[in-house]
C-alpha positions in Angstrom: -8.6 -1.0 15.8 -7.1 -0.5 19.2 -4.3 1.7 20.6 -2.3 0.6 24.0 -4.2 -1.0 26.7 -6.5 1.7 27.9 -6.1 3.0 24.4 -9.3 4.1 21.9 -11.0 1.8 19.7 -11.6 2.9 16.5 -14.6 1.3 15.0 -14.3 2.0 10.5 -18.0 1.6 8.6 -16.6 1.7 5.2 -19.4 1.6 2.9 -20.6 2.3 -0.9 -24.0 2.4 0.0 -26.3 4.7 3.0 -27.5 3.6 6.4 -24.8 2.1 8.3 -25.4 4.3 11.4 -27.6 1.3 13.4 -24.7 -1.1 12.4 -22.0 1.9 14.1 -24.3 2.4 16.9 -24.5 -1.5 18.0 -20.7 -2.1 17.7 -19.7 1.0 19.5 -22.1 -0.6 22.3 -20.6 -3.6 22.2 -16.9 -2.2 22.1 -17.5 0.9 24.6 -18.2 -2.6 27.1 -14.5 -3.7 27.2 -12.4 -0.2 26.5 -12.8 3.2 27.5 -12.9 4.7 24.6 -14.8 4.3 21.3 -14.7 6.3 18.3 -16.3 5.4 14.8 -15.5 6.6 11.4 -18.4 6.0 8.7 -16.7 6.4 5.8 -18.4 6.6 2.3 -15.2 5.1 0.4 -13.6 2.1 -0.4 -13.1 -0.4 2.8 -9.3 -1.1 2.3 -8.1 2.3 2.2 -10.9 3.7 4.8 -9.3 1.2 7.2 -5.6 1.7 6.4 -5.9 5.9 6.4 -7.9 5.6 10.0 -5.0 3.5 11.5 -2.3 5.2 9.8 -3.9 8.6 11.2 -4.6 7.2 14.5 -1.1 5.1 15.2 -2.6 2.1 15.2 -1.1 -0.8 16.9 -3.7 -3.5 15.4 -6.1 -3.5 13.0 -9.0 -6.5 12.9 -10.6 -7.5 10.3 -13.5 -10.0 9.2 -12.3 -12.9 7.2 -14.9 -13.3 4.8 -18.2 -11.5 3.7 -21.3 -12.1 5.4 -22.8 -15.5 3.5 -19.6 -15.6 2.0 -17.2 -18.6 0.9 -14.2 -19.9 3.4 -11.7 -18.2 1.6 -10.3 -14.9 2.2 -12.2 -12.3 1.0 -10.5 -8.7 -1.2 -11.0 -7.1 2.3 -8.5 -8.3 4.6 -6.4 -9.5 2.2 -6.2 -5.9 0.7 -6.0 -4.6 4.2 -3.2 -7.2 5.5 -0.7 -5.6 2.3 -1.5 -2.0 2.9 -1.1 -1.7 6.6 1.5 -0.1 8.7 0.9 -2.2 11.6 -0.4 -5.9 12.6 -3.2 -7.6 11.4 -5.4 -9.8 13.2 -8.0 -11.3 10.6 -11.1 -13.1 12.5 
């Protein structure tokens, strides 16, 4: 999730299970490239609401958001669907 140009992106690792800290480490390196600022926010809850109460806390202007699980079908997975009717702001589903 991403504020303003020259804003913060907020990187959310919700997860039910331990060890997500390589996953956080490699995407804040990959997001710290293109904006100033990167935060993450491994959260040990439930993806849709981790996501929605970090861009509701932050202001968010956009939230994106995976279409599908890794391996997964081509439909839209309980993710970003679950995301897309909670938010407060724009989705962007990728």
């Amino acid at each position: 999730m991403a504020g303003a140009s020259g804003g913060t992106v907020h990187i959310v690792a919700a997860f039910r299970e331990k060890s997500v800290v390589a996953l956080l480490a490699q995407l804040g390196s990959l997001a710290s490239e293109t904006a100033p600022r990167v935060q993450s926010h491994p959260l040990q809850s439930d993806p849709i609401e981790a996501i929605t109460r970090v861009a509701a806390e932050e202001r968010a202007d956009l939230i994106v958001v995976g279409s599908r699980q890794v391996g997964g079908s081509r439909r839209l997975s309980k993710v970003p669907r679950g995301v897309m009717d909670r938010a407060d702001c724009a989705v962007l589903v990728v």
